[in-house]
N, C-alpha and C positions, 0 to 999 in steps of 0.2 A: 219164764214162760217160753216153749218151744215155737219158734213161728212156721219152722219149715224150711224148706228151698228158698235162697233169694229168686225173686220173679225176673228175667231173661231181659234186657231189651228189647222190645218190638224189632228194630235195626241187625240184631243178631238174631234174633226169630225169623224173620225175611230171608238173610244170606244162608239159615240152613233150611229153606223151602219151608219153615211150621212143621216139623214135623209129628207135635203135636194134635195138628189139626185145629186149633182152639181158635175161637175168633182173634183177632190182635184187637191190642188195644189202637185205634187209630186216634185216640184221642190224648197219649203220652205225649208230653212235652216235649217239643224238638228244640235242643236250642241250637241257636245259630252255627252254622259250618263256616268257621274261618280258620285263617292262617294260626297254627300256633308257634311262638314260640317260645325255644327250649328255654328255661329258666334257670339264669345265671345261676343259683345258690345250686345248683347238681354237682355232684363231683363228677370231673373228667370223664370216667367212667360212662357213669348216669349218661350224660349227656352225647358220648358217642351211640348209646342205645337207644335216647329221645331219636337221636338223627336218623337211627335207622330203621326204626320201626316206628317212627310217629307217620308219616306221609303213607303208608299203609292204613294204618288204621283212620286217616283221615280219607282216603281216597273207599272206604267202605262204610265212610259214615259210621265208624262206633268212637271216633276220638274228636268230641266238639269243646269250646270254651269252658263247659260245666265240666267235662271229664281230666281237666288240665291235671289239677292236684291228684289223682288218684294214681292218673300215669305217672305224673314224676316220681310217687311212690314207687309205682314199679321198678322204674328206673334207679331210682337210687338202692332198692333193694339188691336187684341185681347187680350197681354199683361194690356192693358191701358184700356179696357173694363172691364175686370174683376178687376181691383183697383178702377174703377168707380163703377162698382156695388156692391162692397164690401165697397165702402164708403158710399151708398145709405141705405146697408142693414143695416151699424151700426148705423147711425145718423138720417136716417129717409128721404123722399123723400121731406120734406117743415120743415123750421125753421124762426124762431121770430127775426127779425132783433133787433139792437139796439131801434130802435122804438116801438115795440110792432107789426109791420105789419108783416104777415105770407108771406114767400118769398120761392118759388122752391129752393129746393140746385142746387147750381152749379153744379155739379157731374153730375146730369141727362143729362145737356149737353154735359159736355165730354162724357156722356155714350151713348147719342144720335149719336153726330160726330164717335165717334168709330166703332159703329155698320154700320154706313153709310161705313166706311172704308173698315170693313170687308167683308161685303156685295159686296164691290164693287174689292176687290182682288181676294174673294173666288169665283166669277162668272170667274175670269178669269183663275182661275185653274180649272174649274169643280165641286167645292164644295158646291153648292146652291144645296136646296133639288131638285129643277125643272130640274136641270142638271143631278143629280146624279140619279133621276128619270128615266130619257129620255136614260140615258147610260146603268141603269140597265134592261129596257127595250127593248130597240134594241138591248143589247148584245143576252138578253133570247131570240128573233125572230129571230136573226141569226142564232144561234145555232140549234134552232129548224127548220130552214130552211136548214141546211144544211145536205147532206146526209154524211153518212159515206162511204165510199171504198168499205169496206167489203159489208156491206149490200146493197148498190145496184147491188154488182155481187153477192148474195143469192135472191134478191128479182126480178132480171129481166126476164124477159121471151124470154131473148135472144138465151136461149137454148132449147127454144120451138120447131126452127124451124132444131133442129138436129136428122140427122137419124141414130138410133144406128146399125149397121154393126158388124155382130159378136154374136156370143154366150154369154151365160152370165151363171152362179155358181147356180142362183139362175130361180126355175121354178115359173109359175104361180100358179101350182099346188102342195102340199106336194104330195112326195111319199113315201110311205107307206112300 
């Protein structure tokens, strides 16, 4: 049975302004923003990518205690992507079977399956360029659409329609 599009985070619906327009769900589960950390069983790899891209995604609110195992996913995917491609780069992308037939290395597949992996975590954290696009771009139109405090009470001309009463320090004219 087809369900459709996985539905967005409310938190990543936020950061690219709704572009949707649809009401958000303000009633999706938030759970707790705490510290995480990286989880020892990652390989080396994995865990240099927890390091650098977890405190991002925590500091925007899409990576909390429930999201832990998904990411380390990621991270181990891409863990196992980059030992793919570094076994590509050193052996070559086609090798000479026992026979003499020239044969794809294996590795490309695992480097194939991995990216598909990636690809398909880092969409759910926000981290595809087309997301990261769309967030960086409705954050800049919000911003720009929003006024400040201050300068709508310098720029209004709601003191147009006041009549000043009283003397004032200062003439129209210097005297001399």
């Amino acid at each position: 049975m087809a369900r459709g599009r996985k539905p967005k985070p409310t938190a990543l619906k936020k950061l690219e302004g709704n572009p949707g327009k649809r009401p958000l769900n303000e009633l999706e589960p938030v759970p707790p923003a705490t510290q995480l950390r990286c989880p020892n069983y990652l390989l080396p790899e994995a865990r240099k990518e927890w390091r650098r891209l977890a405190p991002v995604l925590m500091s925007m609110g899409l990576l909390t205690a429930a999201d832990a195992v998904p990411f380390a996913g990621y991270c181990q995917a891409y863990a196992r992507w980059r030992e793919a491609q570094d076994e590509i780069t050193r052996h070559g992308s086609i090798y000479k079977d026992g026979e003499g037939r020239i044969r794809p290395n294996p590795y490309i597949a695992i480097a194939n399956q991995q990216m598909r992996e990636i690809k398909s975590f880092a969409a759910d954290f926000g981290l595809t360029p087309s997301n990261r696009t769309a967030m960086i771009a409705n954050v800049l139109s919000a911003a720009k659409s929003k006024i400040d405090p201050m300068e709508a009470i310098l720029v209004s001309d709601a003191d147009a329609d006041v009549e000043i009463v009283g003397g004032s320090n200062f003439s129209d004219e210097e005297k001399e």
